[in-house]
N, C-alpha and C positions, 0 to 999 in steps of 0.2 A: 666509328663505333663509339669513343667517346663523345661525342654529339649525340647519338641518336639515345645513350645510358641518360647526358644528362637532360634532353626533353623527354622521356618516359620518366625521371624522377620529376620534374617539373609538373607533369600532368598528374601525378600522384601528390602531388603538393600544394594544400589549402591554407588557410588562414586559423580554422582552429576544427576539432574532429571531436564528432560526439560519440561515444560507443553505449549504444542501447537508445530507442525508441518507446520508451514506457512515459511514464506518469514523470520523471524527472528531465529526463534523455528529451523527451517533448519540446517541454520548457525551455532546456539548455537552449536547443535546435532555437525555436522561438525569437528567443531577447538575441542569442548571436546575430541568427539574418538580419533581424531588425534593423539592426548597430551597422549593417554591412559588410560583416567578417564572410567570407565565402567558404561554408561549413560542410563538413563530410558528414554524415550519421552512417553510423555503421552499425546495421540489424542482424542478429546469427539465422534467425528465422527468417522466413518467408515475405511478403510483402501483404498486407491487407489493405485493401481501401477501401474508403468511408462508401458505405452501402453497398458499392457493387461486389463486396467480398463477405459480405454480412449472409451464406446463402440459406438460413432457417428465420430468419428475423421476420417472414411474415407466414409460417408457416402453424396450419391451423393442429390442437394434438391429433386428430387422426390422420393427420398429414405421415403422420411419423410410423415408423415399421414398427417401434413398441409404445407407443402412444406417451413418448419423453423416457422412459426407462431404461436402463441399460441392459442388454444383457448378460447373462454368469460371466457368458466366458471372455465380454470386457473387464467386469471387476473383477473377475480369480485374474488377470491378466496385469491388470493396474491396480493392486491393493491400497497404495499408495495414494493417487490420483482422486479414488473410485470417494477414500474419504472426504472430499473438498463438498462442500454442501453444492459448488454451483457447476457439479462434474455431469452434467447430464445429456443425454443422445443429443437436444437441440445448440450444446456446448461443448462436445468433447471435440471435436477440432481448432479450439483455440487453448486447448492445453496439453504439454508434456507429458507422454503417455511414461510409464514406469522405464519401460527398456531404450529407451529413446538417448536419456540421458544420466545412465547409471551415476551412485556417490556412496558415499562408505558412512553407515551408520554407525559409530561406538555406542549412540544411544538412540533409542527411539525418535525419529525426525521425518515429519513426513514434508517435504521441498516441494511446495506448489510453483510450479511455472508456467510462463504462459513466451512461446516462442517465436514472436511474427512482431510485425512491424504495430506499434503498439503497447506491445507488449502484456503488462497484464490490465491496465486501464483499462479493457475489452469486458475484464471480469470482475471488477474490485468493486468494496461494498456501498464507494462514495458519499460513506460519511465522511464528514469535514467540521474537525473543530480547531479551534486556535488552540495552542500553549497559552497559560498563564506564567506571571512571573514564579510565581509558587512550581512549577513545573520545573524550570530551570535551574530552580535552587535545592531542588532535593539531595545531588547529587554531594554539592557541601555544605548542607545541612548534616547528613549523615556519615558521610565520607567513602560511603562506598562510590567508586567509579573514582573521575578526576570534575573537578568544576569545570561547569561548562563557562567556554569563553563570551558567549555571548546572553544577553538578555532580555524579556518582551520586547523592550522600546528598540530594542535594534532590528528585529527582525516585522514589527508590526505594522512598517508604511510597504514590510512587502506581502504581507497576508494582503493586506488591503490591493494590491495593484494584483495578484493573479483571481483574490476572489471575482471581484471587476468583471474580467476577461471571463472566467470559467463559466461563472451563473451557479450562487451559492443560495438557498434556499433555509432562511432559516426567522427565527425569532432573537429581537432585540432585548435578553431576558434581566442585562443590569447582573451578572454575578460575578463576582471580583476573580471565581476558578476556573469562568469559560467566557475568557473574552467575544463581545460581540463582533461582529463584522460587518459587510458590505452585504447585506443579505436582500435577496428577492424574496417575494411573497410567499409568509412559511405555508404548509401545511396545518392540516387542523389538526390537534387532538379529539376523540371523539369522547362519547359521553362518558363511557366508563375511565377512559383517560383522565379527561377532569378533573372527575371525582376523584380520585384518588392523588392527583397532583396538590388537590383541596384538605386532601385528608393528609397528607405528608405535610403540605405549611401548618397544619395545624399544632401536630406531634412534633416537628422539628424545626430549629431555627437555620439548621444549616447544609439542609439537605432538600433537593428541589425535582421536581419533573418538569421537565422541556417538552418539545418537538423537537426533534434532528436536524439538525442542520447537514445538507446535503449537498451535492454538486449536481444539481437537478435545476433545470431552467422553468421557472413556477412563471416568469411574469420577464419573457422577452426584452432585451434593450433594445439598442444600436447594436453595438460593440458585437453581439450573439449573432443577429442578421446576417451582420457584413460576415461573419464567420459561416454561415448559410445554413444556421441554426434555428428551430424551433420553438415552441415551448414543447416540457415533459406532458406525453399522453398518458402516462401512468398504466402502462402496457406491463410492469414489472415482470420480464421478461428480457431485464438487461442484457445478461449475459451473453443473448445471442449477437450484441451488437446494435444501436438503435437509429434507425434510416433517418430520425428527426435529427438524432445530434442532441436529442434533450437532454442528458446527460454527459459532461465531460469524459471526450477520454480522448488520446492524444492522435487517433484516428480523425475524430470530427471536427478538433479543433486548432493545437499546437502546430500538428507534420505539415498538415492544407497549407497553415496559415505560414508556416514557414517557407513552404515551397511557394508560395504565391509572392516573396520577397526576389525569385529568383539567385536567392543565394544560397539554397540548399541542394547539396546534390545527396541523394540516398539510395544506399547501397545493402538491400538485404541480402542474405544467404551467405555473410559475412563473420566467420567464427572468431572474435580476438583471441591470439595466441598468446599476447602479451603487450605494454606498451614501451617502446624501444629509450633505452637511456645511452646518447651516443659520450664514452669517456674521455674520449679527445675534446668533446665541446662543453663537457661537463652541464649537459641539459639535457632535459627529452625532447625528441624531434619527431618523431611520430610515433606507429601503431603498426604491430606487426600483426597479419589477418590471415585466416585460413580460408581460403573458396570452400563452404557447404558442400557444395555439390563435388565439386573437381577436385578438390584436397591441395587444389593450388597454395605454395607461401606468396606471399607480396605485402610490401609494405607502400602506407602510406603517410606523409608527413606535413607537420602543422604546426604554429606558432603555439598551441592551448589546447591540451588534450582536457576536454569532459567526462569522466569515467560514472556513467550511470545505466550499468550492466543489472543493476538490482542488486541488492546488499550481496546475499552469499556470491553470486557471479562477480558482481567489482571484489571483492576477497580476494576470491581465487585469480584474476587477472591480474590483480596486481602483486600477489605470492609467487605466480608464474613468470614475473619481468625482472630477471635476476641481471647482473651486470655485475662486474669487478668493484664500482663505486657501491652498489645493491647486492652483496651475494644473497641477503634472508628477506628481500624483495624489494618492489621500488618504496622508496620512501621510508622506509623501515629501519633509522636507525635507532628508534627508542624501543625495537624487540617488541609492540605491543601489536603489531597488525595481526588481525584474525583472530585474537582476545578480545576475551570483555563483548562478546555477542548476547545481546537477550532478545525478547520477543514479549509476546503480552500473553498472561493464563485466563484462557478464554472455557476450562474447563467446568466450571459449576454452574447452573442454570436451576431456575424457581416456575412451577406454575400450580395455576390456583385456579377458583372460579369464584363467580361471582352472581347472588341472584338477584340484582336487584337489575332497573331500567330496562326493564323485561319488553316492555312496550316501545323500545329501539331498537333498532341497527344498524349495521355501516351500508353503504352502495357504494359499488364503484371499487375503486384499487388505490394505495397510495403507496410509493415507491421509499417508505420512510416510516420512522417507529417513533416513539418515545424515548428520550434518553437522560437518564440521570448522571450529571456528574459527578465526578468524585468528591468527598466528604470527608474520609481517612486521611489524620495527619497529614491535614494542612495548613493549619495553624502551628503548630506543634506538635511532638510526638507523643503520640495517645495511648497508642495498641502496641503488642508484642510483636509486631509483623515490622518491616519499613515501606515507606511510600505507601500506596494504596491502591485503588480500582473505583472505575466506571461500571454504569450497565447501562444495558438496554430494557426498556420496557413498553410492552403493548398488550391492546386488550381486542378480542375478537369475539363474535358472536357463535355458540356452536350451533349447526347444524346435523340433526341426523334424519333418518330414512325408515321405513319399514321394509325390510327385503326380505320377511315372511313370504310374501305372495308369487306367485307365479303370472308370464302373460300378460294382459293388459292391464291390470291391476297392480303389475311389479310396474310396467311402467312410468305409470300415474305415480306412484309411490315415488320414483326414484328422481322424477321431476318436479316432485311439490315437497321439498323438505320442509321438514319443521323445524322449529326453533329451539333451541334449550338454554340454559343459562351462560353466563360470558365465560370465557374463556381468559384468564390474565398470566403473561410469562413475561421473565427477566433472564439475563445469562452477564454473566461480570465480563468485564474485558481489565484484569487487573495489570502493575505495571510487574515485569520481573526487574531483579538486579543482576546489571551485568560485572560478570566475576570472571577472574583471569581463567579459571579451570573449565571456561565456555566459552569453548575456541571451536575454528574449522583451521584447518591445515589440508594440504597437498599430501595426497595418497603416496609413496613411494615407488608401491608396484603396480597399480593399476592406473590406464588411461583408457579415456574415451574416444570413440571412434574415430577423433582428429588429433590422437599422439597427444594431449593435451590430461596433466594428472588428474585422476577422479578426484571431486574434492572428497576429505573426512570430515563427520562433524561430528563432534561431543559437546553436546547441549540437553540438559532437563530440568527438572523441577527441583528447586530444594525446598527446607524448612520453612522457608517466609512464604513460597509461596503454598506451601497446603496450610500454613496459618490465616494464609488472606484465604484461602476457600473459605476455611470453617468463619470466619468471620461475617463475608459475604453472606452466607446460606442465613447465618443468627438474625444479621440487622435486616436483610432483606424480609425474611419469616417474620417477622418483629412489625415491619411495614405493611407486609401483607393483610396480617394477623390483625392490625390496629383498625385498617380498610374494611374488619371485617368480610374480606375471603377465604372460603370455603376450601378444604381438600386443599391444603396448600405441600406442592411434593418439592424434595430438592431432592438436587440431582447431580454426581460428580461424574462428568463423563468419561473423562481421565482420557482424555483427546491427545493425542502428541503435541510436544512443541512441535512448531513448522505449520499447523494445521490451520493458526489463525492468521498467515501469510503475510503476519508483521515483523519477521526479523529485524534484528538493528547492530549494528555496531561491529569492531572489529577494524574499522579505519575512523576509528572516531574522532572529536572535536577536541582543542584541552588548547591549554596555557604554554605550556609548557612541554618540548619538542620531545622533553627527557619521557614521557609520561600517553605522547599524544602522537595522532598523525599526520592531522590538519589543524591550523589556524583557525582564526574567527572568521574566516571568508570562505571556509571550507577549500583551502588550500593548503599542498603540501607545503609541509616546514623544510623539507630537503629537495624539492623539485618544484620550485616556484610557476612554473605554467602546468600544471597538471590540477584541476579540482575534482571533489568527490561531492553531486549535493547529493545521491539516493540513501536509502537506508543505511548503508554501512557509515556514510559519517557518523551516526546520532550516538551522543553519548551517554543519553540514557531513554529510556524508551516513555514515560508519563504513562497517561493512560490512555489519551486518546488517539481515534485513528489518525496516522501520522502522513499520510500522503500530500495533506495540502502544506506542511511544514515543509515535504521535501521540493513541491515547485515552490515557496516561498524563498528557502535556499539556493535553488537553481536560478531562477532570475534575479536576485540579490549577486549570490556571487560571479555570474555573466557581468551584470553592474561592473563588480569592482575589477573583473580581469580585462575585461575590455579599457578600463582607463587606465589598468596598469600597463596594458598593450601600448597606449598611444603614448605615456610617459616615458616607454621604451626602460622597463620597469624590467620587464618579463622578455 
């Protein structure tokens, strides 16, 4: 009997265990096998694979039972969900329906998840901009949050090694607030675009219009091929999952290319219950897992646990790994885990029109917008607000119809639209401040279906951030206005947090162990082989979409645990 205990712990026993398969978890999975560490991934969802699980990706809209639409009695069902802009019939299988995986609101939060192998990379908006130095210093520039321990030049030869890999689409635009990268062939701006990116240099010296930078394959390498990759069709139709691969996500690219090392073994339908701190050996030695389906316990054990469950999920995992050395959770002796969480206020949006280049239009689809960087105290503090905001901006041709007519005349009409003047809109993607009183905690009395505590979260808006809307709505109006467009409306949607799927923090980054929860390596200060690179490290959120920051982090910090592994460090 003890033989046969100690080769079933044996067989449960890897070199290092990734928990979560998204945009971070990918990554982790990636640089480990590479290195030759013999890696677990451990998925709570389902298994998807590239293409053959993608089953609306080429389907045509009348294909569909409501032609993309949902019906009532999914959204009275998923109120929650139904709000995600990219929650639709030809997508709702790759997201977390409301009852699926109940949590305790103290404040309005709507929890976009996505629960299969993957993760949410299936769905995410794959913008991709770097941090500036300026990003990093906000933090003790103002003093809200703790200084982050790291800086550009640390983190920029690993922008550079995962953009490489991904296929990052973008323009080389020279601005000291959005560092350039390793960018493939950008997209165009169109004419009304232009113009007005013409008419902003003109009116300002420190405010710019781009193209986006994206994670879209414009112009094929090597490096994509061998991954069995494409170029983007501009299908914009991501959501459903894209059979080219033309778009990163850790389906088409990271899991393959992982498992093609033969060092990855993956294991979905995998719940973590927790990850285990043995007190006798005073370290973590694995990860304790629930079977999905069976409600089985089992544990599994590793030299270097990767916790990239997705910010609020690594939260709660690591709330949940209480031990005699951890009673208020793993790693938790500075009392800050599941504090200090923010996100980005994606609520106020501008549109306008515009009658001029009458005699153009766009053809065709392109998978990417305009995007202005942020310009809000950056140099110094300017505004009443702290930090700042980004936006988005694009410009569209309108079309309408006559549907006056009845019969064949309706539908001659409904096939030969006409054209009308452009159409121009923005929406901010601003940065919040994370504040101790924005926190998630463990429910006391309620758990989910796996005996595991629902998490709580108390998060919203305050003062700075509806001073950054009214701000936003001024200067953008102000830009509009200068452009000379027309009917120009703002608009505060008053969207929940959670809705713009960028949470951050709560195992965040810091100097100082009294203060923080991870190192400069995105490792724990009290459990040396345990790293955190998804959302919840970040110590403070900037403005930009944060995803390619968090593989930049994950293959960085694989880098340095792997060599702390061979130094026999860890």
């Amino acid at each position: 009997m003890a033989n046969f205990n100690i080769d079933s712990e044996k067989a449960r026993t890897y070199d290092a265990i990734v928990i979560g398969s998204g945009i971070s978890g990918g990554w982790s999975a990636k640089e480990l096998t590479e290195r030759g560490l013999k890696t677990l991934v451990l998925e709570r969802g389902r298994d998807v694979k590239h293409i053959v699980d993608y089953p609306t990706t080429n389907m045509e809209p009348w294909e569909f039972d409501h032609r993309e639409r949902l019906p009532k009695e999914v959204t009275d069902a998923n109120p929650i969900v139904s709000r995600c802009y990219n929650f639709k019939e030809s997508s709702q299988h790759f997201f977390v329906k409301d009852n699926e995986h109940p949590y305790v609101q103290e404040k309005p939060f709507d929890w976009i998840r996505g629960y299969q192998v993957g993760g949410k990379s299936l769905l995410w908006a794959r913008q991709t901009q770097r941090w500036s130095q300026f990003d990093f210093d906000g933090p003790a520039r103002d003093k809200f949050a703790v200084e982050w321990p790291i800086g550009y030049n640390d983190i920029a030869p690993w922008y550079s090694h995962v953009e490489k890999f991904a296929g990052i689409t973008g323009n080389k635009d020279g601005i000291d607030t959005l560092p350039d990268g390793e960018f493939l062939r950008p997209h165009d701006l169109n004419c009304v675009e232009k113009y007005f990116k013409e008419s902003v240099a003109k009116q300002y010296k420190d405010r710019h219009i781009i193209i986006g930078r994206a994670a879209h394959i414009t112009d094929p390498k090597q490096i994509h091929l061998d991954q069995g990759r494409a170029q983007c069709q501009s299908r914009t139709i991501c959501e459903r999952g894209c059979p080219f691969g033309g778009y990163f996500s850790s389906n088409a690219s990271t899991i393959p290319w992982a498992m093609k090392t033969g060092n990855m073994t993956l294991r979905p339908h995998s719940v973590v219950h927790s990850v285990i701190y043995d007190d006798k050996k005073q370290k973590v030695t694995g990860v304790r897992v629930i079977d999905a389906n069976t409600k089985e316990m089992m544990e599994f054990y590793a030299n270097i646990i990767f916790v990239n469950a997705a910010a609020l999920n690594t939260n709660l995992i690591l709330m949940n790994s209480i031990s005699s050395r951890f009673p208020n959770g793993l790693g938790n002796d500075s009392g800050v885990l599941g504090k200090y969480v923010a996100f980005h206020n994606y609520r106020a949006s501008i549109s306008g029109e515009y009658e001029g280049f009458l005699d153009s239009t766009t053809d065709g689809r392109r998978p990417n917008s305009g995007y202005i960087p942020r310009f809000r105290n950056v140099y110094k503090q300017e505004t009443d607000f702290l930090r700042g905001y980004a936006a988005g901006f694009g410009a569209d041709r309108m079309t309408y119809s006559d549907r006056n007519d009845i019969g064949e005349s309706l539908k001659t009409s409904l096939l030969n639209k006409k054209y009308g003047n452009w159409s121009v809109g923005s929406h901010m993607m601003g940065e919040t401040i994370p504040k101790e009183s924005s926190y998630v905690a463990l429910d006391k009395d309620q758990k989910d279906a796996w005996g595991i505590p629902q998490l709580k979260i108390n998060i919203g808006y305050d003062d700075n951030d509806e001073k950054m809307i009214k701000d936003y709505i001024e200067q953008v109006t102000e830009m509009f206005t200068n452009a000379g467009f027309k009917n120009i409306r703002a608009n505060d949607g008053h969207r929940n947090p959670g809705n713009d799927i960028h949470e951050m923090g709560g195992v965040r980054m810091g100097k100082d162990p009294k203060t923080s929860i991870l190192n400069k390596w995105n490792q724990m200060h009290a459990a040396k082989n345990v790293f955190v690179t998804d959302g919840a490290s970040m110590t403070s959120t900037s403005t930009q979409n944060p995803s390619l920051t968090y593989m930049a982090f994950s293959a960085r910090a694989v880098d340095y645990a792997v060599k702390q592994m061979k130094a026999k460090n860890l």
